[in-house]
Each structure stands twice: as C-alpha cells, then as structure tokens.
C-alpha positions as CSV (number, residue, x, y, z in Angstrom):
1,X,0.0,0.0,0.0
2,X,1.1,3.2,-1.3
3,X,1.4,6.3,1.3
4,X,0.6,9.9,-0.2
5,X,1.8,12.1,2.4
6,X,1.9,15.8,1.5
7,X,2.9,19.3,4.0
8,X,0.2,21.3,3.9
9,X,0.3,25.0,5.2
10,X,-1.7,27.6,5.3
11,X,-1.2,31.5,6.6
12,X,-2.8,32.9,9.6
13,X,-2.8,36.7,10.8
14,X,-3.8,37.6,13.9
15,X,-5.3,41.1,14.4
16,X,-5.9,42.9,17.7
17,X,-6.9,46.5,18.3
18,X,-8.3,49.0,21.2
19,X,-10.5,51.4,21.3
20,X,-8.2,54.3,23.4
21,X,-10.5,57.8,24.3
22,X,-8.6,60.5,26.1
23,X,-6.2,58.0,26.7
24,X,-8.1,55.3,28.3
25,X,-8.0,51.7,26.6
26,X,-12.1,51.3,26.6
27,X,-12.8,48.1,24.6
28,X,-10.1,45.4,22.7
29,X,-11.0,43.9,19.7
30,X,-9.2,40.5,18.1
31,X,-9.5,38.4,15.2
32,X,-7.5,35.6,13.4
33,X,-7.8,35.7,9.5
34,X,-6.9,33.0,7.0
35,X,-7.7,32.6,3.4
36,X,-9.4,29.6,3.7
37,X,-12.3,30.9,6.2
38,X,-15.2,32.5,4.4
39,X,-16.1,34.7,7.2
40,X,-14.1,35.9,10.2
41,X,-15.4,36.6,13.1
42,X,-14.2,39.5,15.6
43,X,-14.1,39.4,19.4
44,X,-14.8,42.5,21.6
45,X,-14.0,43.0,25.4
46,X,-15.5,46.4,27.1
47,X,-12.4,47.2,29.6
48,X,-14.1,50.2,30.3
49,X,-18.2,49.8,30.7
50,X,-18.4,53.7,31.4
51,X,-16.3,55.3,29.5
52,X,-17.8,52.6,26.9
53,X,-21.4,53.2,27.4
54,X,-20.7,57.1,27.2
55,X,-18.7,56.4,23.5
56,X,-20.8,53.7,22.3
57,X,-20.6,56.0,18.8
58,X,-16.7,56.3,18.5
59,X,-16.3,52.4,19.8
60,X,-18.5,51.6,17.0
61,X,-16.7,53.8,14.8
62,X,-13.7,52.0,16.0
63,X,-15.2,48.5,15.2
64,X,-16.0,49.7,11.5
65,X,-12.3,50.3,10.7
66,X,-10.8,47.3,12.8
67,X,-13.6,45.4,10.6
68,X,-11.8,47.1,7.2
69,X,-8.8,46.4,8.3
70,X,-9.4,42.7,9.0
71,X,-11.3,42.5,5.7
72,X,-8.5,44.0,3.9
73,X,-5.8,41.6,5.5
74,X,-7.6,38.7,4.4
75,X,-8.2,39.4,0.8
76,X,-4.7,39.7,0.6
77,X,-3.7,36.6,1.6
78,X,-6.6,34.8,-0.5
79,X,-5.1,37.1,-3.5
80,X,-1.5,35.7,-2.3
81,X,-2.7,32.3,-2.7
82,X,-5.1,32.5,-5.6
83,X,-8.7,32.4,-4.0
C-alpha cells in the first residue's frame, strides 16, 4: 500500500486592536484571519463599561475600521494564494 503524504500549510494573521479615548483603553477587539475561512469573526472586550457606554458611537466607529482592516488583511492573503 502506497502512502501519499503531503505538507500542507496555510497563513494565519492575527489582528488585535483597542478602542483608546482621552487616553483610556475602553474596549479590545481580536481576530485571526486565514484565506481559507469565508467569514471571520471578531471578538470585543469592554475594559471600560463607562467610558464605553458614554462612546458607544466612537467604539462603533472604532469597530467599523478594525472590521476594514481585517477585511482588507484577508483578501490579501486569498489574493497571495489564488482564492
């Protein structure tokens, strides 16, 4: 019987982020990205529930753009390895 063993790889990146107002870390945001996931999914911890509840607007704005950059990041490496 005849093995077929083969390496396979793939390329993760892992993203993390905060949310910093007046110089106050307020909520952390992670990801890890791969080009063979269809979605990612992000993960977001309130440090600060006041300061957080009282910039629930910039937090979110702050989510938006983490969310971009993820998305960005991973379209490059499905571009890198033709996906």
């Amino acid at each position: 019987m005849e093995e077929n063993n083969m390496l396979q790889t793939t390329q993760s990146i892992s993203l993390n982020g905060s949310s910093v107002i007046d110089g106050a870390s307020v909520v952390n945001f992670s990801t890890s990205l791969s080009a063979d996931q269809a979605y990612s999914s992000i993960s977001m911890q309130i440090v600060d529930m006041e300061l957080y509840k009282a910039n629930k607007d910039k937090v979110r704005e702050d989510r938006d753009t983490f969310q971009k950059q993820a998305d960005t990041l991973v379209d490059g490496l499905c571009a890198s390895e033709g996906k």
